[in-house]
N, C-alpha and C positions, 0 to 999 in steps of 0.2 A: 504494500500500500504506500502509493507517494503521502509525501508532509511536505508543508512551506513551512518557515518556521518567521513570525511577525515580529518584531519589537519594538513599541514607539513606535508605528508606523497610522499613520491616522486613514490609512484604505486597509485596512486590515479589515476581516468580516467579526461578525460580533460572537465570542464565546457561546458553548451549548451546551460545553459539558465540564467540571469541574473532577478530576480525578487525583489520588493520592499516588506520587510515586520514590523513589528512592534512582537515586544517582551514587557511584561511589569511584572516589581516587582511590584506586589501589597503587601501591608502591612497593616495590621489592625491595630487597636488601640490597640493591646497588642503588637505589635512589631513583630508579625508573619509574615511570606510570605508565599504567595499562589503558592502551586505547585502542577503541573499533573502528573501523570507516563503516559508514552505516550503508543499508539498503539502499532505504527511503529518500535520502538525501546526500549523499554522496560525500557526506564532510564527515572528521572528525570526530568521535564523542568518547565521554565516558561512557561506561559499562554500565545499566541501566533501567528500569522500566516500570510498569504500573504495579503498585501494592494489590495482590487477591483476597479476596474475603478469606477470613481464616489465618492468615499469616499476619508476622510481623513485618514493621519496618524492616529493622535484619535481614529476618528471613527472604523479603524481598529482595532486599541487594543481594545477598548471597545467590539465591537463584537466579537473578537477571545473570550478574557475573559470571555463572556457571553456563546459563545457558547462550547467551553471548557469542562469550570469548574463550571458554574450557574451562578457565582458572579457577577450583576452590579459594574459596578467602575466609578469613576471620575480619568482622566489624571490630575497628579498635578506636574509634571514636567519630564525631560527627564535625564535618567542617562549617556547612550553614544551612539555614532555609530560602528555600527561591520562590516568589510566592508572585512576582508581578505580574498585574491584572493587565497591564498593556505588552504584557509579550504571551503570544497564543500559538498553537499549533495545527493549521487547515490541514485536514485531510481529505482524498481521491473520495471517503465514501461520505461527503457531509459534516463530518465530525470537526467542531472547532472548536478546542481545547486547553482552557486559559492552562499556564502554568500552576504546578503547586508538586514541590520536588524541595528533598531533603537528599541534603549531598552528605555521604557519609565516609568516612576514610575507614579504610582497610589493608590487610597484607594477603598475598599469595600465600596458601599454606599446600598446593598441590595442583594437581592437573598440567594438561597441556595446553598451548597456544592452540584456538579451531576456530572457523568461520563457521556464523550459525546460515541459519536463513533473516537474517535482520540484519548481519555485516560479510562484508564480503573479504575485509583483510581484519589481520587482528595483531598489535603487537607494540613491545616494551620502548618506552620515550625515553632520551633522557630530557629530564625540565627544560632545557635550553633549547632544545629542537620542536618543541610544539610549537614555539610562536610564528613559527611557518611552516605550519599544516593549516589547511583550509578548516573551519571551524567556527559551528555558529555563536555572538555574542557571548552568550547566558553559560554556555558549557566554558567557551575560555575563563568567564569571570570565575564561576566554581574552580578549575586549576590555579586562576590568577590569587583566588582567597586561600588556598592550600596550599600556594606557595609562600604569602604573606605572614603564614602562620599568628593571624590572628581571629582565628576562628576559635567556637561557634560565629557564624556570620549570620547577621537577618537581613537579608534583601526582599 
């Protein structure tokens, strides 16, 4: 399913759906971050996706993670909340989808590097090489706030 992804953009269509999801920086013990190039949109992202009835936060990122990118991870703490009403996500079937994503930091404790059906490359950054890879707004600011190490952030 294609996605636009809007922010501050005042042609942007209006929200319809409000869902909980979980985003996380994972980082290895060399200091990398684990990044997908997505399906949908062809940039960039953390590892990712909507919270299901029955699970936690956690549990969330943990399974997006896994399903993803391979990588088992352990949540080891929370970088910020992303909650802006003017940045939304159109998609192919109707669905426009204001943000609402808690970025959580994590470690690799297992698995391999795999492309799911949601990305098509999958693989370890170091900090310094993200800032030129294609990547929308809101995902570089979550890296940019895990970098700053002054998180929990509230956006």
């Amino acid at each position: 399913m294609a996605r636009h992804d809007y922010e501050d953009d005042p042609n942007a269509p209006e929200p319809n759906s409000l869902v909980p999801a979980a985003s996380l920086v994972v980082v290895n013990d060399r200091g990398q971050v684990l990044l997908q190039r997505r399906v949908d949109n062809d940039m960039w992202a953390l590892p990712g996706g909507k919270m299901e009835l029955g699970e936690s936060l956690a549990e969330c990122g943990i399974r997006e993670t896994k399903e993803e990118t391979g990588i088992d991870i352990e949540v080891t703490g929370i970088v910020g909340t992303y909650t802006n009403p003017k940045h939304v996500f159109a998609y192919d079937n109707g669905e426009v989808r204001q943000e609402f994503s808690i970025c959580l930091l994590g470690t690799p404790t297992g698995g391999e590097l795999a492309v799911s059906d949601e990305s098509h490359e999958v693989a370890w950054f170091d900090p310094s090489d993200i800032d030129s890879l294609p990547m929308v707004d809101s995902i570089r600011r979550r890296v940019n706030d895990w970098r700053s190490e002054r998180y929990p952030v509230v956006r």
